[in-house]
C-alpha positions in Angstrom: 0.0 0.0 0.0 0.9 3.7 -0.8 0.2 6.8 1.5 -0.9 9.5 -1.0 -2.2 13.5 -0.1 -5.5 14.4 -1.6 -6.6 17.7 -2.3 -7.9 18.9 1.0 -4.4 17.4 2.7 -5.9 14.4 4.1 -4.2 11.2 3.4 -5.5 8.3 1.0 -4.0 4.8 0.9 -3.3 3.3 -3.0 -3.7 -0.3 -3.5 -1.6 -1.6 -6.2 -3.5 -5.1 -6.9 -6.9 -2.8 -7.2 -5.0 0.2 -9.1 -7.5 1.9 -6.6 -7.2 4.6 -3.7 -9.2 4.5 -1.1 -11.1 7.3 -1.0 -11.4 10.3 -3.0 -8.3 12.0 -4.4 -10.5 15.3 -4.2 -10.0 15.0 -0.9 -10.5 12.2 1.5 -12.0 13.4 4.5 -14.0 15.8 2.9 -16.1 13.1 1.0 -16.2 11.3 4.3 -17.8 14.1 6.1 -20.2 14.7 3.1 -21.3 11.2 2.2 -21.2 9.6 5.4 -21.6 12.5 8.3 -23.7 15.1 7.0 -25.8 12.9 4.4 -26.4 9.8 6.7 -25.1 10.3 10.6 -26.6 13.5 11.1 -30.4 13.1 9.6 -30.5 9.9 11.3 -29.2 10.9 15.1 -31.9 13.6 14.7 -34.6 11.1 14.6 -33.4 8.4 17.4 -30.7 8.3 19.9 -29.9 5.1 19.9 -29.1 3.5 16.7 -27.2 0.4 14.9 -24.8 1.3 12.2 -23.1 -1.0 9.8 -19.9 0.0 7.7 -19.2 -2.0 4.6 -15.5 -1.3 4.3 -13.7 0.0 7.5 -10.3 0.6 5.6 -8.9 3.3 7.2 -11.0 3.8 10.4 -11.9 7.8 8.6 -15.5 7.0 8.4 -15.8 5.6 12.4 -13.5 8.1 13.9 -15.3 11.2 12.7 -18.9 9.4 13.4 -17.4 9.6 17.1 -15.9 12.8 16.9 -19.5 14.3 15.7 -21.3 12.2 17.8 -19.1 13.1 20.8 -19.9 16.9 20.1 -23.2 17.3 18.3 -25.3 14.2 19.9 -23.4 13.8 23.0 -27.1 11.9 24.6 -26.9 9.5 21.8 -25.4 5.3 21.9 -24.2 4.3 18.4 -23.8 0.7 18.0 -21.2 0.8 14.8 -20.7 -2.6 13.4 -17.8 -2.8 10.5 -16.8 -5.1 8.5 -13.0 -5.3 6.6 -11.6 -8.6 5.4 -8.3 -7.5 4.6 -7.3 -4.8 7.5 -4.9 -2.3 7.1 -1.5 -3.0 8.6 -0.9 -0.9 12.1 2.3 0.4 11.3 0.4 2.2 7.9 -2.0 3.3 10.0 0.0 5.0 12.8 1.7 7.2 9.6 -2.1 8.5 8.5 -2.8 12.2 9.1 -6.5 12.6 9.8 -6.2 13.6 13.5 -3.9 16.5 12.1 -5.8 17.9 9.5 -8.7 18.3 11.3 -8.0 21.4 13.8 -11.9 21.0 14.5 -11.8 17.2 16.0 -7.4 17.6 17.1 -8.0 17.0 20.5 -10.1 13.6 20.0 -6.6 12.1 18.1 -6.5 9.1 20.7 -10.5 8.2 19.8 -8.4 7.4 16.3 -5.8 5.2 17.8 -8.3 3.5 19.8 -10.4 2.5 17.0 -7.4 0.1 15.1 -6.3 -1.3 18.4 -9.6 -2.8 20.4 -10.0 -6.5 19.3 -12.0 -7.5 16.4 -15.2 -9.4 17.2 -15.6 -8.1 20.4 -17.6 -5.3 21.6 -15.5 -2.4 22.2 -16.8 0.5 24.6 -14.4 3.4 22.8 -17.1 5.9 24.4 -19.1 4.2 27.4 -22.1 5.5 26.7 -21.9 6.9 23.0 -19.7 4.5 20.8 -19.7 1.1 21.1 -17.7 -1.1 18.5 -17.6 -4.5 16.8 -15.3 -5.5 13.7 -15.5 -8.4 11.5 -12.5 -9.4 9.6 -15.2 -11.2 6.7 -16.8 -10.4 3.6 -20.3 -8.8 3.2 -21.0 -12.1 1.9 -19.6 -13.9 4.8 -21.0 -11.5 7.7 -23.6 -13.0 9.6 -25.5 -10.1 11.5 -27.4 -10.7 14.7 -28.8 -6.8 14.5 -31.2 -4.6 12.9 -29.5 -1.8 11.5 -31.1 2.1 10.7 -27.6 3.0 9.3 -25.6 1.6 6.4 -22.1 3.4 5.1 -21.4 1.7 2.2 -17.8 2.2 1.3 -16.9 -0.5 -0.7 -14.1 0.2 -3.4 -15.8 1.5 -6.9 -18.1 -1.3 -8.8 -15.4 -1.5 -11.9 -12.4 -2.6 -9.2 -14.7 -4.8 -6.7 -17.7 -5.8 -8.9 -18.7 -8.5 -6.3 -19.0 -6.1 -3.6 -22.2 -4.2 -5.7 -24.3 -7.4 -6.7 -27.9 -7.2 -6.3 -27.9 -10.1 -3.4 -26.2 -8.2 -1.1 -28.5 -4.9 -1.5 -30.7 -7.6 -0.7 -28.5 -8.8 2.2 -28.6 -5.2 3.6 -31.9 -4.7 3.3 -33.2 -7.5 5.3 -31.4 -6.5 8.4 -32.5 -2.8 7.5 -35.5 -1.3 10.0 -38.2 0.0 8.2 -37.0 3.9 7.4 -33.6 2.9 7.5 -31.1 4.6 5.3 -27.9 3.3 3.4 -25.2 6.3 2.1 -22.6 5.9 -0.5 -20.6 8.0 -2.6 -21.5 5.4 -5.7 -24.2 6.9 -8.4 -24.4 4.6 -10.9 -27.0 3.8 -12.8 -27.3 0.0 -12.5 -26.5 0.5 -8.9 -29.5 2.8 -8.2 -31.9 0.3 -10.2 -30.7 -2.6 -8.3 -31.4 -1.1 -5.3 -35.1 0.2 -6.6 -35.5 -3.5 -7.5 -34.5 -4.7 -4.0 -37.1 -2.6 -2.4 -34.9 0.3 -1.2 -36.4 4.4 -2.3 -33.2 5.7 -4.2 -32.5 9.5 -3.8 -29.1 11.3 -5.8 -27.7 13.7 -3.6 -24.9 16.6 -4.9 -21.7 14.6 -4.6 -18.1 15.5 -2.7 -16.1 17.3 -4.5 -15.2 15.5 -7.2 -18.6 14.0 -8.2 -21.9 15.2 -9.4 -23.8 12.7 -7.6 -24.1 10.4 -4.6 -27.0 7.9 -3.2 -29.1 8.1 -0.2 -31.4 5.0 0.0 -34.4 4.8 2.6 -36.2 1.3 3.3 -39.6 2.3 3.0 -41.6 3.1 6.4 -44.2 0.1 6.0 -41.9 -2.2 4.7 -41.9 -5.2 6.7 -39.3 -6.6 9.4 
Protein backbone atom coordinates (compact mmCIF):
# COMPACT_ATOMS: atom_id res chain seq x y z
CA UNK A 1 0.00 0.00 0.00
CA UNK A 2 0.94 3.74 -0.77
CA UNK A 3 0.22 6.82 1.51
CA UNK A 4 -0.94 9.53 -1.00
CA UNK A 5 -2.16 13.52 -0.12
CA UNK A 6 -5.45 14.43 -1.59
CA UNK A 7 -6.62 17.74 -2.26
CA UNK A 8 -7.90 18.91 0.99
CA UNK A 9 -4.36 17.37 2.66
CA UNK A 10 -5.87 14.37 4.13
CA UNK A 11 -4.23 11.19 3.41
CA UNK A 12 -5.47 8.28 1.04
CA UNK A 13 -3.98 4.80 0.88
CA UNK A 14 -3.25 3.27 -2.98
CA UNK A 15 -3.66 -0.28 -3.47
CA UNK A 16 -1.60 -1.61 -6.24
CA UNK A 17 -3.55 -5.12 -6.88
CA UNK A 18 -6.93 -2.85 -7.24
CA UNK A 19 -4.97 0.19 -9.11
CA UNK A 20 -7.51 1.91 -6.57
CA UNK A 21 -7.22 4.63 -3.71
CA UNK A 22 -9.20 4.52 -1.06
CA UNK A 23 -11.14 7.28 -0.97
CA UNK A 24 -11.41 10.26 -2.98
CA UNK A 25 -8.34 12.02 -4.45
CA UNK A 26 -10.45 15.25 -4.19
CA UNK A 27 -10.02 14.96 -0.86
CA UNK A 28 -10.50 12.23 1.48
CA UNK A 29 -12.01 13.44 4.45
CA UNK A 30 -14.03 15.83 2.95
CA UNK A 31 -16.06 13.15 1.03
CA UNK A 32 -16.25 11.31 4.30
CA UNK A 33 -17.80 14.07 6.12
CA UNK A 34 -20.19 14.69 3.05
CA UNK A 35 -21.31 11.18 2.21
CA UNK A 36 -21.21 9.65 5.36
CA UNK A 37 -21.60 12.50 8.31
CA UNK A 38 -23.70 15.07 6.96
CA UNK A 39 -25.80 12.87 4.36
CA UNK A 40 -26.40 9.77 6.70
CA UNK A 41 -25.05 10.33 10.62
CA UNK A 42 -26.57 13.55 11.06
CA UNK A 43 -30.37 13.12 9.59
CA UNK A 44 -30.48 9.87 11.29
CA UNK A 45 -29.24 10.92 15.10
CA UNK A 46 -31.88 13.61 14.68
CA UNK A 47 -34.57 11.11 14.57
CA UNK A 48 -33.36 8.38 17.40
CA UNK A 49 -30.73 8.28 19.86
CA UNK A 50 -29.94 5.15 19.95
CA UNK A 51 -29.12 3.48 16.65
CA UNK A 52 -27.18 0.42 14.95
CA UNK A 53 -24.77 1.26 12.17
CA UNK A 54 -23.13 -0.98 9.85
CA UNK A 55 -19.94 -0.03 7.67
CA UNK A 56 -19.25 -1.97 4.62
CA UNK A 57 -15.55 -1.26 4.30
CA UNK A 58 -13.69 -0.05 7.49
CA UNK A 59 -10.31 0.58 5.64
CA UNK A 60 -8.87 3.28 7.17
CA UNK A 61 -11.03 3.81 10.40
CA UNK A 62 -11.86 7.77 8.60
CA UNK A 63 -15.50 7.00 8.41
CA UNK A 64 -15.82 5.63 12.40
CA UNK A 65 -13.47 8.10 13.93
CA UNK A 66 -15.32 11.16 12.70
CA UNK A 67 -18.93 9.35 13.35
CA UNK A 68 -17.42 9.63 17.13
CA UNK A 69 -15.93 12.79 16.86
CA UNK A 70 -19.51 14.28 15.67
CA UNK A 71 -21.33 12.20 17.81
CA UNK A 72 -19.14 13.09 20.84
CA UNK A 73 -19.89 16.95 20.12
CA UNK A 74 -23.20 17.35 18.35
CA UNK A 75 -25.27 14.19 19.90
CA UNK A 76 -23.38 13.81 22.97
CA UNK A 77 -27.09 11.92 24.58
CA UNK A 78 -26.95 9.53 21.76
CA UNK A 79 -25.42 5.27 21.91
CA UNK A 80 -24.22 4.28 18.42
CA UNK A 81 -23.82 0.66 18.03
CA UNK A 82 -21.23 0.78 14.84
CA UNK A 83 -20.68 -2.60 13.36
CA UNK A 84 -17.77 -2.83 10.53
CA UNK A 85 -16.79 -5.11 8.48
CA UNK A 86 -12.96 -5.34 6.61
CA UNK A 87 -11.58 -8.56 5.36
CA UNK A 88 -8.29 -7.47 4.55
CA UNK A 89 -7.31 -4.81 7.50
CA UNK A 90 -4.95 -2.27 7.15
CA UNK A 91 -1.47 -3.00 8.64
CA UNK A 92 -0.87 -0.92 12.14
CA UNK A 93 2.28 0.43 11.26
CA UNK A 94 0.38 2.17 7.91
CA UNK A 95 -2.01 3.32 10.00
CA UNK A 96 0.00 5.03 12.78
CA UNK A 97 1.69 7.23 9.60
CA UNK A 98 -2.07 8.52 8.47
CA UNK A 99 -2.79 12.22 9.14
CA UNK A 100 -6.53 12.62 9.79
CA UNK A 101 -6.21 13.63 13.46
CA UNK A 102 -3.87 16.50 12.12
CA UNK A 103 -5.75 17.88 9.54
CA UNK A 104 -8.69 18.31 11.27
CA UNK A 105 -8.04 21.36 13.82
CA UNK A 106 -11.88 21.01 14.55
CA UNK A 107 -11.76 17.19 16.03
CA UNK A 108 -7.43 17.59 17.08
CA UNK A 109 -7.95 17.00 20.49
CA UNK A 110 -10.08 13.56 19.95
CA UNK A 111 -6.59 12.07 18.09
CA UNK A 112 -6.49 9.14 20.70
CA UNK A 113 -10.46 8.15 19.76
CA UNK A 114 -8.36 7.39 16.26
CA UNK A 115 -5.78 5.24 17.79
CA UNK A 116 -8.31 3.49 19.81
CA UNK A 117 -10.36 2.52 17.01
CA UNK A 118 -7.37 0.10 15.10
CA UNK A 119 -6.26 -1.27 18.44
CA UNK A 120 -9.59 -2.81 20.42
CA UNK A 121 -9.99 -6.54 19.26
CA UNK A 122 -12.03 -7.54 16.44
CA UNK A 123 -15.20 -9.42 17.16
CA UNK A 124 -15.59 -8.09 20.36
CA UNK A 125 -17.64 -5.33 21.59
CA UNK A 126 -15.51 -2.37 22.16
CA UNK A 127 -16.76 0.45 24.58
CA UNK A 128 -14.42 3.39 22.83
CA UNK A 129 -17.07 5.87 24.40
CA UNK A 130 -19.10 4.18 27.35
CA UNK A 131 -22.09 5.45 26.72
CA UNK A 132 -21.87 6.93 22.96
CA UNK A 133 -19.74 4.52 20.78
CA UNK A 134 -19.66 1.12 21.10
CA UNK A 135 -17.70 -1.10 18.52
CA UNK A 136 -17.62 -4.49 16.80
CA UNK A 137 -15.27 -5.51 13.65
CA UNK A 138 -15.48 -8.35 11.46
CA UNK A 139 -12.48 -9.42 9.64
CA UNK A 140 -15.21 -11.20 6.70
CA UNK A 141 -16.78 -10.40 3.60
CA UNK A 142 -20.26 -8.83 3.20
CA UNK A 143 -21.03 -12.11 1.93
CA UNK A 144 -19.59 -13.94 4.76
CA UNK A 145 -20.98 -11.46 7.71
CA UNK A 146 -23.61 -13.00 9.64
CA UNK A 147 -25.46 -10.08 11.51
CA UNK A 148 -27.44 -10.71 14.68
CA UNK A 149 -28.81 -6.78 14.46
CA UNK A 150 -31.18 -4.62 12.89
CA UNK A 151 -29.48 -1.84 11.53
CA UNK A 152 -31.09 2.07 10.73
CA UNK A 153 -27.56 3.03 9.34
CA UNK A 154 -25.57 1.61 6.41
CA UNK A 155 -22.10 3.37 5.14
CA UNK A 156 -21.43 1.65 2.21
CA UNK A 157 -17.83 2.24 1.27
CA UNK A 158 -16.93 -0.55 -0.73
CA UNK A 159 -14.09 0.19 -3.35
CA UNK A 160 -15.76 1.54 -6.94
CA UNK A 161 -18.11 -1.29 -8.84
CA UNK A 162 -15.36 -1.46 -11.91
CA UNK A 163 -12.36 -2.62 -9.21
CA UNK A 164 -14.75 -4.83 -6.74
CA UNK A 165 -17.71 -5.83 -8.93
CA UNK A 166 -18.67 -8.51 -6.27
CA UNK A 167 -18.95 -6.10 -3.60
CA UNK A 168 -22.19 -4.23 -5.67
CA UNK A 169 -24.33 -7.37 -6.75
CA UNK A 170 -27.86 -7.19 -6.30
CA UNK A 171 -27.85 -10.08 -3.44
CA UNK A 172 -26.16 -8.23 -1.11
CA UNK A 173 -28.51 -4.91 -1.50
CA UNK A 174 -30.65 -7.55 -0.69
CA UNK A 175 -28.54 -8.84 2.23
CA UNK A 176 -28.58 -5.19 3.62
CA UNK A 177 -31.92 -4.70 3.28
CA UNK A 178 -33.15 -7.46 5.29
CA UNK A 179 -31.39 -6.55 8.37
CA UNK A 180 -32.50 -2.76 7.53
CA UNK A 181 -35.52 -1.30 10.03
CA UNK A 182 -38.19 -0.03 8.16
CA UNK A 183 -36.98 3.86 7.42
CA UNK A 184 -33.64 2.90 7.52
CA UNK A 185 -31.15 4.61 5.34
CA UNK A 186 -27.87 3.28 3.44
CA UNK A 187 -25.23 6.35 2.08
CA UNK A 188 -22.59 5.92 -0.47
CA UNK A 189 -20.61 8.01 -2.58
CA UNK A 190 -21.51 5.45 -5.69
CA UNK A 191 -24.24 6.88 -8.39
CA UNK A 192 -24.44 4.59 -10.89
CA UNK A 193 -26.95 3.79 -12.82
CA UNK A 194 -27.31 0.02 -12.48
CA UNK A 195 -26.49 0.48 -8.91
CA UNK A 196 -29.53 2.84 -8.24
CA UNK A 197 -31.94 0.26 -10.17
CA UNK A 198 -30.71 -2.62 -8.29
CA UNK A 199 -31.37 -1.07 -5.34
CA UNK A 200 -35.14 0.18 -6.58
CA UNK A 201 -35.46 -3.49 -7.51
CA UNK A 202 -34.46 -4.70 -4.03
CA UNK A 203 -37.08 -2.59 -2.37
CA UNK A 204 -34.88 0.34 -1.18
CA UNK A 205 -36.41 4.41 -2.26
CA UNK A 206 -33.22 5.70 -4.20
CA UNK A 207 -32.54 9.55 -3.79
CA UNK A 208 -29.13 11.30 -5.78
CA UNK A 209 -27.70 13.74 -3.60
CA UNK A 210 -24.92 16.60 -4.91
CA UNK A 211 -21.72 14.59 -4.58
CA UNK A 212 -18.14 15.50 -2.75
CA UNK A 213 -16.10 17.33 -4.49
CA UNK A 214 -15.24 15.49 -7.25
CA UNK A 215 -18.63 14.00 -8.24
CA UNK A 216 -21.94 15.15 -9.35
CA UNK A 217 -23.79 12.71 -7.56
CA UNK A 218 -24.15 10.41 -4.62
CA UNK A 219 -27.05 7.90 -3.23
CA UNK A 220 -29.07 8.10 -0.19
CA UNK A 221 -31.44 4.98 -0.02
CA UNK A 222 -34.41 4.77 2.65
CA UNK A 223 -36.15 1.26 3.29
CA UNK A 224 -39.59 2.27 3.02
CA UNK A 225 -41.64 3.05 6.42
CA UNK A 226 -44.19 0.07 6.04
CA UNK A 227 -41.87 -2.22 4.74
CA UNK A 228 -41.86 -5.19 6.67
CA UNK A 229 -39.29 -6.62 9.43
Amino acid sequence: MEIRVTHDGSHTLYSPLLNENYHSIHGAMDESIHVFIEAGLKPVLQDKKGIYLLEVGFGTGLNAWLSICNIQRYFPEHLVSYVAIEPYPVPAEIISQLNYTHVSSSFASMDSLYSQLHEVPWEKESKILKDQFHLRKFPVTLTDFKPYWLFDLIYYDAFAPSKQPEMWEKALFQKIYDVTVPGGMLVTYCAKGQFKRDLKEVGWEVESLPGPMGKREMTRAIKPITAPL
